[in-house]
N, C-alpha and C positions, 0 to 999 in steps of 0.2 A: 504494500500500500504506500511503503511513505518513497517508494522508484516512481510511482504513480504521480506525486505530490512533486518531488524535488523534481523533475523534468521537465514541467512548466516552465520553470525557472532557468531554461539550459539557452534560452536564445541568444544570449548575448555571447556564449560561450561556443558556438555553434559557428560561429561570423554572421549574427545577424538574420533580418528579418528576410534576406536571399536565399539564405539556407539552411530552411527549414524542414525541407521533407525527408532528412533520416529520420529528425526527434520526430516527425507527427508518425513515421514508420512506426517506433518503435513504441508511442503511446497509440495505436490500434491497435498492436497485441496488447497490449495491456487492460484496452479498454473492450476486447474479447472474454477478458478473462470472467468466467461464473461467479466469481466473490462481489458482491454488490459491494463493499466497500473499495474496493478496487478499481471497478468498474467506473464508479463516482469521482475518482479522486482525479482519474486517467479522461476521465472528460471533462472536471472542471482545468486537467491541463491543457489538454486539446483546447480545450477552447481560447486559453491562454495563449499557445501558441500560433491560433489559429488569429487570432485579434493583434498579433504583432507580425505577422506575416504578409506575404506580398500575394495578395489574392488575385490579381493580373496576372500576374506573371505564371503563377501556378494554376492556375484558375480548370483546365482540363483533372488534372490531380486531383483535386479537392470534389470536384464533380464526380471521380471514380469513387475519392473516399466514403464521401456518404452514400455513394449508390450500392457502395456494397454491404455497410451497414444497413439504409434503410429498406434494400428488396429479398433482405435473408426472412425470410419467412418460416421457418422453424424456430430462430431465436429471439423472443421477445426483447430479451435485453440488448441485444444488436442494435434492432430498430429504437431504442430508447438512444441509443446514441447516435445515431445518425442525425434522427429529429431532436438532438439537444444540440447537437451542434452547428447545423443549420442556420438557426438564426445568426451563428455569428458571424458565416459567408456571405449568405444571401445578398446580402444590400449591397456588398461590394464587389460582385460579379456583375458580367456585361446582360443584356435583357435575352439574347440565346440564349445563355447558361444558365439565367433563371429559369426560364419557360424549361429548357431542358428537366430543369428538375421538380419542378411540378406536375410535369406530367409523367 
C-alpha cells in the first residue's frame, strides 16, 4: 500500500511531467491489484500523476489506459478505476479523444 502512496510523489524524480508513462505503468499494476486498500491508494496516485502530466502529448496512452480499465467486465474494481480516473483527463484531451471515450 504505502508503493501505492509514495509513487504519486515520483514525478519530479522521473524528469518530469514528459515522463511519465513508466510510473502511470507501474501504478496500473498496482491499481489491478484485489486489496481495496491498494487499489485506492494506486488511484489517488494515478490521479496525481495523471494531473501533473502532459495529456497532449500522451493523450493516445491514456485513452488505452482507461479503456482497459473501464471495458474489463469481469472486474468491478477495474472499472472503478478507470471511471475515477477519468475525470482527471477528460477536460484536457482534444474533443476526438473525448467523444472517443464516451462512446
Amino acid at each position: 500500500m504505502s508503493l501505492a502512496d509514495i509513487l504519486g510523489n515520483f514525478t519530479d524524480f522521473i524528469g518530469g511531467s514528459t515522463q511519465t508513462l513508466p510510473l502511470i505503468r507501474l501504478l496500473e499494476n498496482l491499481a489491478s491489484a484485489e486489496e481495496p486498500t491498494v487499489r485506492d491508494k494506486a488511484i489517488e496516485s494515478l490521479k496525481k500523476v495523471l494531473s501533473n502530466s502532459k495529456v497532449k502529448e500522451h493523450e493516445r496512452e491514456f485513452i488505452e489506459l482507461i479503456k482497459r480499465f473501464t471495458n474489463d467486465k469481469d472486474t468491478y474494481g477495474l472499472r472503478i478505476v478507470g471511471f475515477s480516473i477519468l475525470p482527471t483527463c477528460y477536460p484536457f484531451m482534444s474533443s476526438p479523444a473525448q467523444q472517443e471515450l464516451i462512446t
